[in-house]
C-alpha positions as CSV (number, residue, x, y, z in Angstrom):
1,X,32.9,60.3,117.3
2,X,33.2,62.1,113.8
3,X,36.1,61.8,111.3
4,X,37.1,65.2,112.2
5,X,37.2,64.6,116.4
6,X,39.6,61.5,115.2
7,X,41.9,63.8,113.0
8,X,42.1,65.9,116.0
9,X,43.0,63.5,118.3
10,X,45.7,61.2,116.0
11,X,47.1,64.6,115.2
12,X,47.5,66.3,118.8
13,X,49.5,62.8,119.4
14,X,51.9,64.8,117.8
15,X,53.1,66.6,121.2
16,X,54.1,63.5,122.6
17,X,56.6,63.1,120.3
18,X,58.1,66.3,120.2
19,X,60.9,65.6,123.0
20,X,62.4,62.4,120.2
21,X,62.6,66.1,117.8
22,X,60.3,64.2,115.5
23,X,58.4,66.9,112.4
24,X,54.9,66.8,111.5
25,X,56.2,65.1,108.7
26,X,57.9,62.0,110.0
27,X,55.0,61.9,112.2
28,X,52.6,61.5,109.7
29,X,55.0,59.0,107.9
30,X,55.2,56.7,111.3
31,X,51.2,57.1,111.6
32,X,51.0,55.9,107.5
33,X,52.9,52.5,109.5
34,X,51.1,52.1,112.0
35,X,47.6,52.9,111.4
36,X,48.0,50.4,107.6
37,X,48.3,47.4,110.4
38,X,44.9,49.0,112.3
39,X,43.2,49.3,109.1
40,X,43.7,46.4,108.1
41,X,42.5,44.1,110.8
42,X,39.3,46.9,110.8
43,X,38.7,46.1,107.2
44,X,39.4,42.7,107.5
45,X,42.1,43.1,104.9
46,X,45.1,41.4,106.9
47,X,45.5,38.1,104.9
48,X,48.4,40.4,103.1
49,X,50.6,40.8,106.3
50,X,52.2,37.6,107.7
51,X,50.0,36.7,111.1
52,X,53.1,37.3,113.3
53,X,53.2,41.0,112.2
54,X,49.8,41.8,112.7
55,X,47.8,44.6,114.7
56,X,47.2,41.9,117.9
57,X,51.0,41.0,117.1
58,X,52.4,44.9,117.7
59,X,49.5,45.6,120.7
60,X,50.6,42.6,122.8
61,X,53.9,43.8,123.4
62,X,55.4,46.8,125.5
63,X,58.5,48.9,126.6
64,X,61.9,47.8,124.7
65,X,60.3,44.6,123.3
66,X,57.7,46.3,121.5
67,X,60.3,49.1,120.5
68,X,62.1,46.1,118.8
69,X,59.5,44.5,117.2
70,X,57.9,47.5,115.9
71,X,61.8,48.0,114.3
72,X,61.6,44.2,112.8
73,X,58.3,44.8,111.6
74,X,58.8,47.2,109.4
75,X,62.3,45.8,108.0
76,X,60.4,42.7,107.5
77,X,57.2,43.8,106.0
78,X,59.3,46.4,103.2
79,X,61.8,43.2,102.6
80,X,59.8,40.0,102.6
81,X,56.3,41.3,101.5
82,X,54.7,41.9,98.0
83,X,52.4,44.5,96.0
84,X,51.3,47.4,98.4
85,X,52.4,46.0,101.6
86,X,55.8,45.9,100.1
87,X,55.9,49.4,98.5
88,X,54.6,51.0,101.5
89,X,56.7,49.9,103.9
90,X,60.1,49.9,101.7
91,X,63.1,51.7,103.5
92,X,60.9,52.2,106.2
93,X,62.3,53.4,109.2
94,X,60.9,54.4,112.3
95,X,62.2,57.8,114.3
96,X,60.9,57.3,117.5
97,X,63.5,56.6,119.9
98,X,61.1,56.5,123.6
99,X,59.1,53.1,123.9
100,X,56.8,54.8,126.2
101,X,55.7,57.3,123.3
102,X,55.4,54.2,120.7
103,X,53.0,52.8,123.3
104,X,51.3,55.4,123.5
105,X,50.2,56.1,120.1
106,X,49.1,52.6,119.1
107,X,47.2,52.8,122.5
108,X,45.5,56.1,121.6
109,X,45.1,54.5,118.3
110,X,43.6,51.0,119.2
111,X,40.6,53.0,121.5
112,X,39.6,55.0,119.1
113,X,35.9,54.4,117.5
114,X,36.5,52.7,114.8
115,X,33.1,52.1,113.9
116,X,32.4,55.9,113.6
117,X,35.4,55.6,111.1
118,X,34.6,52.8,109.0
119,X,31.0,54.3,108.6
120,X,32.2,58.0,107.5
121,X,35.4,56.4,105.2
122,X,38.7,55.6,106.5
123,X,40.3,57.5,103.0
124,X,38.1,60.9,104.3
125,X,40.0,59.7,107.5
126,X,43.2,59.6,106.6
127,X,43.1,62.6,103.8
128,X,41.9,64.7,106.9
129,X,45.4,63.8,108.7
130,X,46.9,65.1,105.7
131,X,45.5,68.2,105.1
132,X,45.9,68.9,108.9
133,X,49.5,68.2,107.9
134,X,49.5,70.4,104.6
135,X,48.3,73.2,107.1
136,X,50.6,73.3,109.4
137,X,53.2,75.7,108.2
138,X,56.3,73.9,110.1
139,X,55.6,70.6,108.3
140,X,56.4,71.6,104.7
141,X,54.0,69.6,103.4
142,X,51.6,72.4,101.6
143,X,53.8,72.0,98.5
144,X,52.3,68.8,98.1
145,X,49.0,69.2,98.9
146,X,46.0,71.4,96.6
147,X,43.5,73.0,98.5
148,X,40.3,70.1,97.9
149,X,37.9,72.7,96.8
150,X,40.3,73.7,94.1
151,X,40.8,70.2,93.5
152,X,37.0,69.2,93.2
153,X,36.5,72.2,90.9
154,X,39.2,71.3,88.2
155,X,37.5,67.4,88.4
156,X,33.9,68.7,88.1
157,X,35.2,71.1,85.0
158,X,37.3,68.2,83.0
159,X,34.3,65.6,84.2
160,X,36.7,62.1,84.2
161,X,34.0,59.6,82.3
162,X,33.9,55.6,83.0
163,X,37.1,53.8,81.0
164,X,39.1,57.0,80.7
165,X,43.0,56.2,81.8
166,X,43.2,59.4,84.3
167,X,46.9,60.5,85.7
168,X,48.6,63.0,87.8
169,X,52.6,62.9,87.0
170,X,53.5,65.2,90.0
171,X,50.5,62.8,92.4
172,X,51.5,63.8,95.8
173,X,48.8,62.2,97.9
174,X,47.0,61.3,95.2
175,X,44.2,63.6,95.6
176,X,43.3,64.8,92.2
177,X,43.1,61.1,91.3
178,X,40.9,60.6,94.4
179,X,38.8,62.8,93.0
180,X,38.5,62.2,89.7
181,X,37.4,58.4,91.0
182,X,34.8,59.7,93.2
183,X,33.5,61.9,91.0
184,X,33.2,58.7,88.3
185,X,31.8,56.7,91.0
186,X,29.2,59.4,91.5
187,X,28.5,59.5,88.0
188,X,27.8,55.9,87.9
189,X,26.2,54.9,91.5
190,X,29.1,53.9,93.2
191,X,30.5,52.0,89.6
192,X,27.1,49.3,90.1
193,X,25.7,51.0,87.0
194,X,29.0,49.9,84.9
195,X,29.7,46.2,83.7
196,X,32.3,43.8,85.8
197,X,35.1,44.3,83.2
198,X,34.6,47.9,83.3
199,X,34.3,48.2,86.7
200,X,37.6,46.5,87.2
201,X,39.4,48.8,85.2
202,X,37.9,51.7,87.7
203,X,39.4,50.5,90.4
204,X,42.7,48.6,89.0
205,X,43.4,51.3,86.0
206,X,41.9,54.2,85.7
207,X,43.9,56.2,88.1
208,X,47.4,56.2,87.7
209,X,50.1,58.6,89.5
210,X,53.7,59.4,89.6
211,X,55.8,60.5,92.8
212,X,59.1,61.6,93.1
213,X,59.3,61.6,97.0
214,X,59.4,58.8,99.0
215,X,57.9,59.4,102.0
216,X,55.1,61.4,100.3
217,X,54.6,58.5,98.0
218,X,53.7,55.9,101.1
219,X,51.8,58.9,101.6
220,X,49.5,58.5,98.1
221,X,50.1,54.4,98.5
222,X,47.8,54.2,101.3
223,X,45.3,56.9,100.3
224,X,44.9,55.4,97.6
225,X,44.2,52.0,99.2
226,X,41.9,53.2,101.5
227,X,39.8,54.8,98.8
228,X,39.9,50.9,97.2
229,X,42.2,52.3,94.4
230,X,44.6,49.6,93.0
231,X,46.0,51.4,90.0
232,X,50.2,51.9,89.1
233,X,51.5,54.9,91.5
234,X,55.6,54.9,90.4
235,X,58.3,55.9,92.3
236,X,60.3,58.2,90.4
237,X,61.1,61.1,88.4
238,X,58.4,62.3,85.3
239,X,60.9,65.0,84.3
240,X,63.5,61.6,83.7
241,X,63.2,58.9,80.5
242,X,60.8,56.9,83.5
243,X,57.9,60.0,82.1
244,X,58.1,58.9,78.2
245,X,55.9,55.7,78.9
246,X,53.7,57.6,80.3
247,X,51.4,59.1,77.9
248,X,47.9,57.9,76.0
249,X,45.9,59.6,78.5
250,X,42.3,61.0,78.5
251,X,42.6,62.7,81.6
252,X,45.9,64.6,83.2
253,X,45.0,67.0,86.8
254,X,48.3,67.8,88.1
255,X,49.9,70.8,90.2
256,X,53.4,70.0,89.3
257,X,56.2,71.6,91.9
258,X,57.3,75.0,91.5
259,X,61.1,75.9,91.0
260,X,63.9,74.6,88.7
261,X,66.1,72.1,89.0
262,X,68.7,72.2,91.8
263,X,71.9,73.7,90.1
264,X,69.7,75.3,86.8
265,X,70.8,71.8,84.6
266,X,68.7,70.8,82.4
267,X,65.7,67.9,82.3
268,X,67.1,64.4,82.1
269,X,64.0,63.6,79.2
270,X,65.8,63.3,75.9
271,X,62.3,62.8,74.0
272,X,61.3,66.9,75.1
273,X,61.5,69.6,71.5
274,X,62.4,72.2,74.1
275,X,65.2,71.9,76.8
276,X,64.8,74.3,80.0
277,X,66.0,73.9,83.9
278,X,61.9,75.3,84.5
279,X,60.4,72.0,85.9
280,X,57.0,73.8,85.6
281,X,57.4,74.1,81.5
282,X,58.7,71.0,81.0
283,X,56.1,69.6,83.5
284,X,53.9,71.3,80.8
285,X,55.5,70.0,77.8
286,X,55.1,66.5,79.3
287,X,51.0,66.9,79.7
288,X,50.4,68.0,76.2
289,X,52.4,65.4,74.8
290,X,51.1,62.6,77.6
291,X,47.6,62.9,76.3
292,X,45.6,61.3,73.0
293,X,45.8,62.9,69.7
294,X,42.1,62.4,69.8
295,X,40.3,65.5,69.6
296,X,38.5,64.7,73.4
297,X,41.7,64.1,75.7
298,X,41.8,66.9,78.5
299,X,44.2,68.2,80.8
300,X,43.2,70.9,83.9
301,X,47.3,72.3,85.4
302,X,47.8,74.4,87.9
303,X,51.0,76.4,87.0
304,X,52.6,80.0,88.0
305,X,52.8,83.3,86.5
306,X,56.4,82.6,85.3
307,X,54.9,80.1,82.9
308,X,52.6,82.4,81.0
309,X,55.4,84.9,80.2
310,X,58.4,83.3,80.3
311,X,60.3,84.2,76.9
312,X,63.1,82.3,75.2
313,X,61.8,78.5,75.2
314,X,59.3,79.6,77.5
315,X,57.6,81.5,74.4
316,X,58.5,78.6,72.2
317,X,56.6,75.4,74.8
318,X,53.9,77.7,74.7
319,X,53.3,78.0,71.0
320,X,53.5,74.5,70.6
321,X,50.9,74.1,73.9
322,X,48.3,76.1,71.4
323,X,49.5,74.3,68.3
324,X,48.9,71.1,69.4
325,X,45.8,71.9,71.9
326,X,42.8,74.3,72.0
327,X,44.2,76.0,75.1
328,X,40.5,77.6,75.5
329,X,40.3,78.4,79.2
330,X,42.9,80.6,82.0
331,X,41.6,80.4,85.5
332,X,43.9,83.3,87.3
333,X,43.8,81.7,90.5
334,X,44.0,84.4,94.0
335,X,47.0,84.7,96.1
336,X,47.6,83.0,99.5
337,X,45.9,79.8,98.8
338,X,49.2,77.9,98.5
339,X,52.2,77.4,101.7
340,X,53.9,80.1,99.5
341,X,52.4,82.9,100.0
342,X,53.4,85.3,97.8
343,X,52.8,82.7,94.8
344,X,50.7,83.6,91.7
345,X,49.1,80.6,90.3
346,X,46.4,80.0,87.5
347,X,44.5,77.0,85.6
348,X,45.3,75.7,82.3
349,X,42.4,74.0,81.0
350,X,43.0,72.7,77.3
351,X,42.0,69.4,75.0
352,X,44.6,67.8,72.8
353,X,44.0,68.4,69.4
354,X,43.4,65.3,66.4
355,X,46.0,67.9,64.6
356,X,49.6,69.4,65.9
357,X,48.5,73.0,64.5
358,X,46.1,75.2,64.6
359,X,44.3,73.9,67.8
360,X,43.8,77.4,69.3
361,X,41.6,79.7,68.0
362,X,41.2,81.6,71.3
363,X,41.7,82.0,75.0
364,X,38.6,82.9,77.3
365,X,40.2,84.3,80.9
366,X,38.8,84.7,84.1
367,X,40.5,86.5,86.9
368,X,40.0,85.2,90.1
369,X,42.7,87.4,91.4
370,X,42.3,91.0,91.5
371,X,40.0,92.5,94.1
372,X,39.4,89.5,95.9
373,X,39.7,89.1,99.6
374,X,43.2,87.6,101.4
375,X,42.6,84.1,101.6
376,X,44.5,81.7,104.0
377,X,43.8,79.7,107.4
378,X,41.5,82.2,108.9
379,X,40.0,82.3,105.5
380,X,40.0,79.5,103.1
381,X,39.1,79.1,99.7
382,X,35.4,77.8,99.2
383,X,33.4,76.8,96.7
384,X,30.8,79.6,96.6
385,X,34.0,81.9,95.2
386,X,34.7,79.4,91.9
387,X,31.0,80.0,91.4
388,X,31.2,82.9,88.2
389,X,34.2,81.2,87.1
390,X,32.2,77.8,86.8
391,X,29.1,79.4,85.0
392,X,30.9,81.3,82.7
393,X,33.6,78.1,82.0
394,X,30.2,76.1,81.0
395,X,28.3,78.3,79.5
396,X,26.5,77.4,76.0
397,X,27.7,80.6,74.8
398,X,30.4,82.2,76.8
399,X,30.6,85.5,74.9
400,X,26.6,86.1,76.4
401,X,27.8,85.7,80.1
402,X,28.3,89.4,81.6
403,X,30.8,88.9,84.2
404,X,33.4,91.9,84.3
405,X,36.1,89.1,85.3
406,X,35.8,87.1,81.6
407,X,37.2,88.1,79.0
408,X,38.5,86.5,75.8
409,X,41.8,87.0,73.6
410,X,42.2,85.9,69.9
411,X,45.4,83.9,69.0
412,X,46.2,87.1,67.0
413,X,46.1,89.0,69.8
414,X,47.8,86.7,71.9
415,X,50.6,86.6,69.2
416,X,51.1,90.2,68.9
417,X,51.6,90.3,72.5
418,X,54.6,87.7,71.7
419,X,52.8,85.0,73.0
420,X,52.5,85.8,76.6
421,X,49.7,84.5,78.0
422,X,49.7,86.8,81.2
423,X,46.5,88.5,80.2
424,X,42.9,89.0,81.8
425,X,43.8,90.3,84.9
426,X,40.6,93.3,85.9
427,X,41.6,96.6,86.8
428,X,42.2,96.7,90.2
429,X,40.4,98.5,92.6
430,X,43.2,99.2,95.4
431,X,46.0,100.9,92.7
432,X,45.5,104.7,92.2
433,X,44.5,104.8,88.3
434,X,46.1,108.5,87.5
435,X,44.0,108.3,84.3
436,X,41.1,108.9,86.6
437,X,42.4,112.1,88.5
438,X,41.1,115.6,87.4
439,X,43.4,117.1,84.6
440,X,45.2,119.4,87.0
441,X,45.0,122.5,84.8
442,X,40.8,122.2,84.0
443,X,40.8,121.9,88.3
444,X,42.6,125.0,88.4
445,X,40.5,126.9,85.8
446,X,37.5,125.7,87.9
447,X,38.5,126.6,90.8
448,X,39.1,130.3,89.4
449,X,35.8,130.8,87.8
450,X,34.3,128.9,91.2
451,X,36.0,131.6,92.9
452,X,35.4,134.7,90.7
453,X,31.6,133.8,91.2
454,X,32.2,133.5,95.1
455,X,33.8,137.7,95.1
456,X,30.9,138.3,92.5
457,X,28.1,137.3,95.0
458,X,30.3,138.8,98.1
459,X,30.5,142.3,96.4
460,X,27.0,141.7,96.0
461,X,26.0,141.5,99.6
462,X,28.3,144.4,100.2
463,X,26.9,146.4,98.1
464,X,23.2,146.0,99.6
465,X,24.2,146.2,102.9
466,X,25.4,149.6,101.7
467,X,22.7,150.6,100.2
468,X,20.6,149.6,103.8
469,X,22.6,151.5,105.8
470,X,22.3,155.0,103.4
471,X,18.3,154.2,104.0
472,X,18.9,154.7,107.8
């Protein structure tokens, strides 16, 4: 059985719990608690759960007594446990209110191949139930969730190197993290080509996340502990005074959430130059700042259109964005790849400079956007249609790449514009450009002489068929 027919089948459990009026998203949740205990006892990783409350513990029991202890467990196991145990299972709760449905899913679950599972990767496992979950539109969860191949492409374009501190202060699941630790671990032969102390910090270190949502943190808790990640994921607010310790970074990949604060007030951050009730600029102001004044630190952000034009302090967090880094790179993402739909989206790629001035010289765009097909379920994104945009982003020389989609602004330019960064978007193909119609009075004019010469060669045949018929 393949990691894909075991999505499918812990996901279509689902229906049974429909009549306890249960979402995809507690569903997911309650599968986060029960399929830890499975995991665990399949990984051999069970010396962290007290022996009463393990896996054989929750499948020996049925009906109301299971229902029970399944509610114990999980009080016990968020109050009386420590490190991820603990944070996983705190305020834990469970929503389903049939014994017979419990029973059933840690049936379904304990006959499943687990073997097939273990060999393919329980992480790939368990980010498979998620994205199943990001997908489904009554769940809610896409606005946590990044398309992977948009994910992968921002990792392989910032390339995370071995003892770089990487973090994502919006996580979610903690997939950009995941990825920026496999793609080290591919780098490096699975970590075996880097020394012990080194190697530690990969897996205890290195990847580091913030997220404000409970639930969706268990979530990026157990992802990240079936992917053998061990570093700090906080519970909390960024946008709060908890996001000023957070900064010295080499590596930030984030899609922070889109919107502003409920009621319009402002940010709770009292270290932030520029005040705004725009989570996605101050989300922004927080990267820049977050990483090293070091001349290498890097950031890859996925942001909307509102940021690159947005006047006022908008204008002002932007200028200080290409003070203080070489903003060089503007991926305009397409539309429909997000649970929004109507969402416009783009990439900011930029390095924090040794300097606070001066960093930008230039912005190199690439519009992804216009003339592109619709993408969405019945067409998703793939990684053949980042291929221009990834040639021309690492190109030697990237005014020698001919690609109508790339195209480069000055920070002149850029200024004159006053600082809007909504710029290199292709003409598109579908809007009727009256620039190209005929200039109406030439047409005419045309047409005239077209039609002169047309009674011109008419009188002409008239006048031989004339002269034929005088012959007879």
């Amino acid at each position: 059985m393949t990691t894909q027919e075991i999505v499918s089948k812990l996901w279509n459990l689902c229906n049974v719990l429909r009549d306890d009026g249960i979402t995809y998203h507690q569903y997911v949740t309650e599968l986060t608690y029960i399929l830890f205990l499975k995991m665990a006892k399949e990984t051999g990783a069970e010396s962290q759960i007290p022996e009463a409350y393990r896996w054989d513990s929750l499948t020996s029991k049925s009906g109301i007594e299971l229902k029970k202890f399944y509610k114990d467990l999980l009080n016990h196991l968020g109050e009386n446990c420590t490190g991820r145990v603990r944070e996983i299972y705190q305020g834990a709760a469970t929503n389903i209110d049939e014994p017979k449905n419990l029973e059933k899913i840690i049936t379904t679950i304990d006959g499943l191949d687990w073997f097939s599972a273990r060999e393919e990767g329980l992480g790939n496992l368990y980010e498979g139930l998620l994205e199943k979950n990001a997908n489904e539109k009554k769940s809610g969860a896409g606005q946590y969730f990044t398309p992977r191949v948009l994910i992968d492409v921002m990792t392989r374009l910032v390339k995370p190197q071995p003892k770089d501190r990487c973090n994502d202060p919006a996580c979610g699941t903690f997939g950009f993290m995941i990825a920026a630790h496999q793609y080290v671990a591919g780098q490096t032969d699975d970590f075996f080509d880097l020394d012990a102390d080194t190697a530690a910090f990969e897996r205890t270190e290195a990847f580091t996340g913030t997220e404000l949502v409970h639930d969706t943190h268990r979530l990026a808790l157990m992802n990240a502990m079936l992917h053998d990640m061990e570093g700090e994921i906080a519970l909390g607010d960024t946008l709060s005074n908890l996001g000023k310790g957070m900064k010295g970074y080499d590596v930030v990949l984030t899609n922070p959430p889109f919107g502003t604060k409920k009621g319009g007030e402002r940010t709770t951050r009292d270290d932030f130059t520029y005040t705004t009730s725009n989570k996605q600029l101050n989300f922004l102001q927080h990267i820049y700042r977050s990483l090293k004044a070091d001349g290498k630190a890097r950031a890859a952000v996925v942001l909307p259109d509102n940021v690159l034009f947005a006047d006022g302090e908008g204008e002002k967090i932007r200028v200080d964005l290409m003070d203080k880094c070489n903003l060089h790179t503007v991926l305009r993402l397409p539309t429909g790849i997000f649970y929004a739909q109507g969402v416009k989206t783009n990439v900011l790629f930029f390095t924090r400079g040794k300097a606070d001035k001066g960093n930008t010289k230039e912005v190199w765009f690439y519009d992804l956007r216009t003339n592109m097909p619709s993408f969405g379920k019945t067409n998703p994104l793939k990684t053949e249609h980042f291929a221009g945009f990834e040639a021309a982003f690492e190109a030697a020389d990237r005014r020698a790449v001919q690609d109508e989609r790339w195209n480069v602004f000055t920070r002149e330019q850029i200024a004159a514009k006053g600082n809007s960064l909504d710029l290199g978007l292709i003409r598109d193909d579908s809007v009727l450009d009256y620039a190209d119609l005929p200039d109406p009075i030439e047409s005419g004019e045309e047409a005239i002489a077209q039609l002169e010469e047309a009674v011109d060669l008419l009188q002409g045949v008239v006048n031989e068929l004339k002269a034929l018929s005088e012959v007879e």
